[in-house]
N, C-alpha and C positions, 0 to 999 in steps of 0.2 A: 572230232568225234563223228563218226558214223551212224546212223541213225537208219537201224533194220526193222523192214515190216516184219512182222510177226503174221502175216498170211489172211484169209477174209474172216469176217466175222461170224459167227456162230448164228443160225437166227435166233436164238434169245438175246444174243449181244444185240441184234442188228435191230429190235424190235424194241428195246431198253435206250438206246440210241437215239430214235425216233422221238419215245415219249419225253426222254428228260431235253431232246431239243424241242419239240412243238409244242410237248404239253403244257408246260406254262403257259404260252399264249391260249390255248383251245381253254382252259381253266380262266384266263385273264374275259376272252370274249364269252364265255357261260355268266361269268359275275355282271358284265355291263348288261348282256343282254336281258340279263333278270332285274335287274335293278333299274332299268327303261321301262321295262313292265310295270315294274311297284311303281313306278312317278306316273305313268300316265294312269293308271288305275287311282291313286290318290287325288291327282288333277282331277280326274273325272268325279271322284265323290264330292270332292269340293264346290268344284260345282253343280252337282246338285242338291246339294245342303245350301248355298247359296240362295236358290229360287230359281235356277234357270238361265240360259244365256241373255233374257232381257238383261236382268239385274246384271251380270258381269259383265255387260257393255256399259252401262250406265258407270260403274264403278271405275271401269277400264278408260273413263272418257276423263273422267275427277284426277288421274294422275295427271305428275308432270310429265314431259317428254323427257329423252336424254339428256338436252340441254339444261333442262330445268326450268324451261316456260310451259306456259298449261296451252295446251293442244288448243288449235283453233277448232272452233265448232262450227 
């Protein structure tokens, strides 16, 4: 079978083209990059509902490590 071009694309085609290949992704990085915003804005109330970065050090000292032993002080 033969397979003929049918010639260049129209710019509406060629601009339809574009969006249904990039635009997913430019839609996929609008969503992360807003939802980086809502965490660190969150983070941020949190600690200062907390009391401050004294108290979240202090807190931060009372975990375990990864391993699961408590941090040498």
């Amino acid at each position: 079978m033969i397979l003929l071009h049918l010639g260049a694309l129209h710019p509406y085609e060629q601009i339809l083209t574009l969006l249904l290949a990039f635009g997913p992704f430019a839609v996929l990085g609008l969503v992360i990059w807003r939802r980086r915003g809502e965490d660190v804005r969150a983070d941020g109330a949190d600690d200062g509902a907390a009391g401050g970065p004294e108290s979240a050090g202090a807190a931060d000292a009372a975990e375990p490590t990864a391993e699961g032993r408590e941090p040498l002080s």
